[in-house]
N, C-alpha and C positions, 0 to 999 in steps of 0.2 A: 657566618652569623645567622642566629636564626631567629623568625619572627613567627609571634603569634596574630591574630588575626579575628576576631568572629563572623560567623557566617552570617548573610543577608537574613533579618528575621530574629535571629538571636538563638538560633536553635543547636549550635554546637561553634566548635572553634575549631580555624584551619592552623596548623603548623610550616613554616615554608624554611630554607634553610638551602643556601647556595652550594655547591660542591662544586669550587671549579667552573665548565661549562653545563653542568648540569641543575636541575632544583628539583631536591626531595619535597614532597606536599603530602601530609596527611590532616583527613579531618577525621574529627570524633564530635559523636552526637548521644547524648541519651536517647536508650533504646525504649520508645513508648509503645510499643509494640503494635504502630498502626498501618506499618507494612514496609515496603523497599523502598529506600532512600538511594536518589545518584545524588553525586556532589560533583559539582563543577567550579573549575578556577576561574575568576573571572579580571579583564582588562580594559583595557581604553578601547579595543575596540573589535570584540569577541571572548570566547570561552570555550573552554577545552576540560573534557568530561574527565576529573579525577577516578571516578568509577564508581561502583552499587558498593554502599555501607555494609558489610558484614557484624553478623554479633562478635564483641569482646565480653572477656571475664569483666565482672563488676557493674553488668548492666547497660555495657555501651558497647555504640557500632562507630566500625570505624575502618577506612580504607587508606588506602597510603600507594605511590606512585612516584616513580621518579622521571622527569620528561627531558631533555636536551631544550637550553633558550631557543634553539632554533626551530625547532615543532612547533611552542610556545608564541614565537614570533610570526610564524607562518599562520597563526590560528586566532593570532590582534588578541594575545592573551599576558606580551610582553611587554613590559616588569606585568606581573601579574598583583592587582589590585586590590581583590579581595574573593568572595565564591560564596557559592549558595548552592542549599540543599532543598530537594524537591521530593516530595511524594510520586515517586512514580506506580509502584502497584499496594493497593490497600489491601488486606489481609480480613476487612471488614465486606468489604464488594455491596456494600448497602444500596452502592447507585444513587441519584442526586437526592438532594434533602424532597422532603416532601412538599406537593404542590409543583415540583418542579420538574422539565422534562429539556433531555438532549435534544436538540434542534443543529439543521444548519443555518446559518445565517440568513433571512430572506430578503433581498434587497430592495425589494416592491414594496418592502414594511415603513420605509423611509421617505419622509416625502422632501428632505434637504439630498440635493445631488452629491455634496462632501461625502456626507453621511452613507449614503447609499457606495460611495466610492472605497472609504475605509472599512465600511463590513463585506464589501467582497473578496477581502484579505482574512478573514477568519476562520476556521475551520469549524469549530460548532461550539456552542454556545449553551446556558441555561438558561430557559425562557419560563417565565412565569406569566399565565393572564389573570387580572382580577378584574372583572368589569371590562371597561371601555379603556382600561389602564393595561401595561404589560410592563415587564421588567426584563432584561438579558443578563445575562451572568457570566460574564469571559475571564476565561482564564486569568493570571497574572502574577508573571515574575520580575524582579525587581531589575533581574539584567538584560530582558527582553523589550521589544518595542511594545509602546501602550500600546494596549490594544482601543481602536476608534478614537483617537489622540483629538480628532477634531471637537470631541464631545468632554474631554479632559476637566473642566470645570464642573460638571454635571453626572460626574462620576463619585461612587462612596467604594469604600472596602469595605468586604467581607472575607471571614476566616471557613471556612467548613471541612469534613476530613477531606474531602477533593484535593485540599489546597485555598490558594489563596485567588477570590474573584473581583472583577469591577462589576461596580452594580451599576446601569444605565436604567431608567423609567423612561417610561413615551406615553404620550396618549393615543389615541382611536386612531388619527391620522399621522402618526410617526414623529409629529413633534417631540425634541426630549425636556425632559420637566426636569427641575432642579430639585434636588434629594430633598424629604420632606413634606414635596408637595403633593 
């Protein structure tokens, strides 16, 4: 039997189709030409990298793989749930939108102990200062853990070619402000 599926985001469609003890998986995505796409299978409770998008005739990328349930299971990707495609390398290399710069996390910037607790889980971040104001920018995938979960209410999305980020505000003393303010 086989099932279609769309990928997290909306940006192409996975195919899955059982054979036996095994499962063929391909995704296809229109090819926007903004650099290398991996696509990963996703589960209840992990995921397992289908592999980097190659161009197809008619304007699309598209990769395909066939795994054993048992790889799959071993990797919390079984029954496999749905997947998602990520910008891994940009073909543009623009580096962050402007006003804005790669940081690591500084945890001294925080004056709530949570808060200070869940960004020294982060790797780096976009950080913007306007004033007495700043803004962070972390990454964010939709089958990944939030990133500063504690702050979850007072998070917005954004889109940029990066990919997709939460946007966190703080004032002067690491307060966070709710979107808007």
């Amino acid at each position: 039997m086989e099932q279609r599926i769309a990928l997290a985001g909306g940006l192409g469609s996975l195919t899955l189709r059982e054979e036996g003890p095994r499962l063929w998986a391909r995704a296809e995505l229109p090819d926007d030409g903004r650099g290398l796409y991996k696509v990963w299978l996703t589960g209840r409770n992990g995921r397992a990298l289908l592999g980097t998008l190659v161009p197809e005739t008619g304007g699309r990328l598209a990769a395909e793989r066939t795994f054993t349930a048992d790889a799959l299971r071993r990797q919390g990707t079984w029954p496999v749930t749905g997947g998602t495609a990520e910008l891994t390398f940009s073909f543009h290399n623009d580096g962050p939108p402007a006003g804005w710069t790669w940081e690591r996390p500084n945890g001294e910037a925080f004056r709530d102990r949570c808060i200070r607790s869940a960004a020294a889980g982060l790797d780096r971040v976009l950080v913007r200062r306007e004033g007495e104001r700043w803004t962070m920018a972390c990454p964010f995938a939709f089958d990944r853990e939030f990133p500063l979960l504690p702050l979850f209410c007072f998070s917005r999305l954004k889109q940029w070619d990066e990919g997709l980020f939460c946007l966190f505000s703080f004032d002067a003393d690491g307060a966070p402000l709710m979107p808007g303010k």
